[in-house]
LUMROTI-957157 format. One line per 10 residues: number of its first residue (from 0); for each residue x, y, z of C-alpha. Coordinates in nm, 3 decimals. Layout:
NUM) X,Y,Z ~ ...
This chain:
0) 3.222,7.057,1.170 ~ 3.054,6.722,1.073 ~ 3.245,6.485,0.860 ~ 3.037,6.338,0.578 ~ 3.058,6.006,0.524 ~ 2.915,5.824,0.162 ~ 2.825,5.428,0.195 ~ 2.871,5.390,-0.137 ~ 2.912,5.005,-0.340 ~ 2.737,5.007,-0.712
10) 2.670,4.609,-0.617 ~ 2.328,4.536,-0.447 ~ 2.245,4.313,-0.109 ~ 2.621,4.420,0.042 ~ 2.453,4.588,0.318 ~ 2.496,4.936,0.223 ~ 2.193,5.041,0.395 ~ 2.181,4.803,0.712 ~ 2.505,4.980,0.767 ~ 2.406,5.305,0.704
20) 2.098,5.285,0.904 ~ 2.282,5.104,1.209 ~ 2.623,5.284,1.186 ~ 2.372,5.640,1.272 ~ 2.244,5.439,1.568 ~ 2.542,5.290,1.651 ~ 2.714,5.654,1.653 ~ 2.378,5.831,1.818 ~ 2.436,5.580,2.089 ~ 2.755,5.682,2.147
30) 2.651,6.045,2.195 ~ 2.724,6.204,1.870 ~ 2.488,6.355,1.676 ~ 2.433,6.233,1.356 ~ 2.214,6.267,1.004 ~ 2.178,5.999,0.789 ~ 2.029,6.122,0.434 ~ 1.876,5.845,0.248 ~ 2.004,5.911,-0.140 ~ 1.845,5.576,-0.296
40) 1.519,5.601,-0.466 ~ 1.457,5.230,-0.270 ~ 1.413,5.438,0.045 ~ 1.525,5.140,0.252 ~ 1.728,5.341,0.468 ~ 1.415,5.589,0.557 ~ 1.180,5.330,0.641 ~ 1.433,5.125,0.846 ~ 1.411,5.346,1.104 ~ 1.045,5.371,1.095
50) 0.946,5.688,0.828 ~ 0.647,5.633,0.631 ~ 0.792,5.640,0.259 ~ 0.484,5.693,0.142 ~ 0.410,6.031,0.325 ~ 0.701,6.196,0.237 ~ 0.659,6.546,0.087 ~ 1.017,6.682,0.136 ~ 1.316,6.435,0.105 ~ 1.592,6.398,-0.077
60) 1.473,6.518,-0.395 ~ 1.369,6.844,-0.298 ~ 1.781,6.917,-0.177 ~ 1.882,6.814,-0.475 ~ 1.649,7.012,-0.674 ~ 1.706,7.293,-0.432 ~ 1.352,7.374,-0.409 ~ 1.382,7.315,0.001 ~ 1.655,7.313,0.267 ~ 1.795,7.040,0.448
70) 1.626,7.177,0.750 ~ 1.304,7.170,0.616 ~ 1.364,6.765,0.562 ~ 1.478,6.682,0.823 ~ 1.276,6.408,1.043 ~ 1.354,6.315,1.347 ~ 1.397,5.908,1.449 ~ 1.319,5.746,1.737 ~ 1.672,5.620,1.755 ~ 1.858,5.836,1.983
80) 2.024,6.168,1.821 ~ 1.990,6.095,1.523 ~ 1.774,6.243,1.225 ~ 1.726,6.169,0.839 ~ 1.636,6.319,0.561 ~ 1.427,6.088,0.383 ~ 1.411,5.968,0.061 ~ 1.092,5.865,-0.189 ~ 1.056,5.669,-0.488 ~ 1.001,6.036,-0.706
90) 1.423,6.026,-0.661 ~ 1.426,5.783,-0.965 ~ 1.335,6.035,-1.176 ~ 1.673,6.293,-1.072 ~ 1.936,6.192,-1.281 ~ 1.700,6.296,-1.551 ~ 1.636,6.647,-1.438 ~ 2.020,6.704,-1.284 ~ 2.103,6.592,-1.628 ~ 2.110,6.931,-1.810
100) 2.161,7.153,-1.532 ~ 2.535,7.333,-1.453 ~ 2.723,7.187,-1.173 ~ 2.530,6.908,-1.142 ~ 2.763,6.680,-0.916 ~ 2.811,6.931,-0.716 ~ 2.415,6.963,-0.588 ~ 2.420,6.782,-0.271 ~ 2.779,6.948,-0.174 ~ 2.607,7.280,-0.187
110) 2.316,7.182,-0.017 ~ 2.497,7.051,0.263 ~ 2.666,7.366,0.288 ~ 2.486,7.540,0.554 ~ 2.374,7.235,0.783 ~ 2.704,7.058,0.844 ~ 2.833,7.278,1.156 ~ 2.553,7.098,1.292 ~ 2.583,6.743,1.317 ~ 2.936,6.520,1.413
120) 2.845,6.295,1.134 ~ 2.653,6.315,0.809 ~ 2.599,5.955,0.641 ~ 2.476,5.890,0.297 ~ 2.318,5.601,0.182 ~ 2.381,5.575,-0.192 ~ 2.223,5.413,-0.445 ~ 2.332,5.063,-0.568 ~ 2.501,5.253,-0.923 ~ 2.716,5.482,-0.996
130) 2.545,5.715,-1.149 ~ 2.459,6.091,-1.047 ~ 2.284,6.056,-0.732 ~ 2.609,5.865,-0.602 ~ 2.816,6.117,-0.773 ~ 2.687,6.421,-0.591 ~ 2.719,6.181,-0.237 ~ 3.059,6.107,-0.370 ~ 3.167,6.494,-0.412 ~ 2.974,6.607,-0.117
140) 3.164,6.367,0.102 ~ 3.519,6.350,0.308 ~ 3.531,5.992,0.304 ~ 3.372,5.670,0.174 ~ 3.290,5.340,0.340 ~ 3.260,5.035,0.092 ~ 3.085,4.760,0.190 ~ 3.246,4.395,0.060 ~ 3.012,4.099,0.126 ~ 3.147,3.794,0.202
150) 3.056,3.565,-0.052 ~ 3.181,3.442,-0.425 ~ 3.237,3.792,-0.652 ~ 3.283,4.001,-0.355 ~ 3.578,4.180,-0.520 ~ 3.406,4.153,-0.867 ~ 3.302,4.551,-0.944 ~ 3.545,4.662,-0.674 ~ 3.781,4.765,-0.917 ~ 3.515,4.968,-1.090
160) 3.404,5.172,-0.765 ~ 3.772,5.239,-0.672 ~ 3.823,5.391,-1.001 ~ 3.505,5.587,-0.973 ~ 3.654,5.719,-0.651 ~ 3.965,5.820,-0.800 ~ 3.815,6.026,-1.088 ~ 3.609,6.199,-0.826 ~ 3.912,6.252,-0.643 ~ 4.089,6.450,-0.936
170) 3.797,6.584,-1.122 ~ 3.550,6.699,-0.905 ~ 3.656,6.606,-0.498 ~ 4.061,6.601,-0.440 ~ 3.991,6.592,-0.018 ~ 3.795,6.221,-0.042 ~ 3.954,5.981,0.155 ~ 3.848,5.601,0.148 ~ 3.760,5.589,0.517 ~ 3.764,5.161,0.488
180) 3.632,4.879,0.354 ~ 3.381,4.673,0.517 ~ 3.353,4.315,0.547 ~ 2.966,4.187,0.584 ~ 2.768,3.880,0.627 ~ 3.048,3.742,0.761 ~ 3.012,3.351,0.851 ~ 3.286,3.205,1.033 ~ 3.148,2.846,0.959 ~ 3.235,2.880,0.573
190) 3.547,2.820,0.445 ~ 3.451,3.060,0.178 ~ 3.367,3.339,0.396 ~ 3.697,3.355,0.545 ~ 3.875,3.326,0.218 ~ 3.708,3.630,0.128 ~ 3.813,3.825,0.450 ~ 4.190,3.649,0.397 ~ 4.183,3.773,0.044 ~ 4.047,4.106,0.120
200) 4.276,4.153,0.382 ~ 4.591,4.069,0.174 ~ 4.535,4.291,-0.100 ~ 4.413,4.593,0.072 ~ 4.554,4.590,0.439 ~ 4.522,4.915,0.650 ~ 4.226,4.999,0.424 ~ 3.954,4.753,0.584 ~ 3.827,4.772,0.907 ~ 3.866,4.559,1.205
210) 3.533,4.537,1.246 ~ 3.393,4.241,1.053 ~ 2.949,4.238,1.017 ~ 2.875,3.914,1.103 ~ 2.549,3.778,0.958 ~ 2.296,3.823,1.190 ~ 1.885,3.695,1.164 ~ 1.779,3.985,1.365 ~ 1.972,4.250,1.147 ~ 1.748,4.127,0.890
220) 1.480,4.112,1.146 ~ 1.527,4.489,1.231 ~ 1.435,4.670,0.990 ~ 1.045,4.481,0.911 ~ 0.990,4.690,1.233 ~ 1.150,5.016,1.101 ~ 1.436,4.996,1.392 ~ 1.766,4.950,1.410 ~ 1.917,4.682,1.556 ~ 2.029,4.870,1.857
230) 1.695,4.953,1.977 ~ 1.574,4.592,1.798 ~ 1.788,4.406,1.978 ~ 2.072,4.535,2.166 ~ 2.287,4.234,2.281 ~ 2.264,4.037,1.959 ~ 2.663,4.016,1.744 ~ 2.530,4.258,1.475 ~ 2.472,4.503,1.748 ~ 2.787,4.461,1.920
240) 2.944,4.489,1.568 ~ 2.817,4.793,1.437 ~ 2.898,4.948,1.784 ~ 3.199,4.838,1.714 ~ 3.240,5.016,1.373 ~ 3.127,5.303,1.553 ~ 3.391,5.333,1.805 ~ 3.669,5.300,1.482 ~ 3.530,5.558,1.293 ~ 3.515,5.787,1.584
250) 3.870,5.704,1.656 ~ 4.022,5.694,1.316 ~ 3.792,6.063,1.289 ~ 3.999,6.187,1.615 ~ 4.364,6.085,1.472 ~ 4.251,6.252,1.164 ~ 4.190,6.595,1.329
């Protein structure tokens, strides 16, 4: 049964979707298979690893709407065991249409229904809101992974997106679990940078992961070539850290079962 993880943070430029993008590598890498379902209408995560945006007929939009399957989105990466189901810019334009219609959080959760046997991990790379589209990823999912940059205001809207979580929890998804939260664009050189991670680390403790993203020129190298940095560049620290990720959440998924 795959375990559905939302990378969810309504702040922009945290790294959501370099992490969701090379957290599936990471964990295709490491032999499990994996689906990483791009649910932002910025399609970043689809054309990191290499999808023409452009071309896509079937995506994201089309599960939500119910008018296809997952299967019959599904694309297959180069990156090793791992598949996506893209996403185009048309997904702006579903909050409107979910609007109106009954059980509309719950869209994605049904879709998902039949597919999940399937795959050891389903990511979701949400939007940078918190509106519907990161509601359904929100009730669809068993746990969340927040990204926290690590720069001035990093804990500014945190409080927000924690609250989010726990209305999902009681209203709509009582099994979601915060599976951590995730320092990025870490730079050891600035005193600031490891304020944040002291800070962070104080008020939250068991709740953030080890693993700390350090910032990394070929992460943001990576995806101009629509790879991820494990097939970009395999030795540099940001792939070594999201590897690194990878072997905690497969861990922390093993002590859960």
């Amino acid at each position: 049964m795959g375990k559905i993880i939302a990378i969810a943070n309504q702040k922009g430029g945290v790294g959501k979707t370099t992490t969701s993008v090379n957290l599936a590598a990471s964990l295709g890498v490491l032999e499990k298979k994996v689906l990483l379902i791009d649910a932002d209408p910025q399609a970043n995560a689809s054309s990191g690893l290499g999808i023409d945006v452009e071309g896509v007929e079937i995506g994201t939009y089309q599960i939500l709407e119910h008018t296809n399957t997952p299967e019959e989105a599904l694309v297959t990466t180069t990156a090793p065991n791992v598949d996506v189901i893209p996403a185009h810019i048309d997904l702006v334009a579903i909050e409107i249409e979910l609007v109106d219609k009954e059980n509309r959080e719950y869209m994605l959760k049904q879709a998902l229904e039949n597919i999940k046997e399937k795959y050891d991990y389903i990511l979701i790379d949400c939007a940078p809101s918190l509106g519907l589209l990161t509601l359904n990823a929100l009730t669809a999912a068993d746990s969340v992974v927040i990204p926290i940059q690590c720069e001035y205001f990093a804990l500014e809207g945190l409080g927000k997106l924690l609250n989010t979580i726990k209305s999902v929890q009681k209203i709509h998804n009582p099994n979601l679990d915060i599976e951590g939260l995730l320092l990025t664009m870490y730079d050891s050189r600035l005193r600031l940078s490891n304020q944040v991670v002291e800070e962070v680390q104080k008020h939250f403790n068991d709740m953030v992961f080890k693993t700390i993203i350090q910032r990394n020129v070929k992460l943001s190298e990576a995806p101009s070539f629509g790879e991820s940095i494990i097939s970009f560049d395999a030795t540099s620290k940001g792939a070594t850290n999201y590897l690194s990720l990878a072997e905690e959440i497969i861990q922390k998924t093993a002590s859960d079962l």
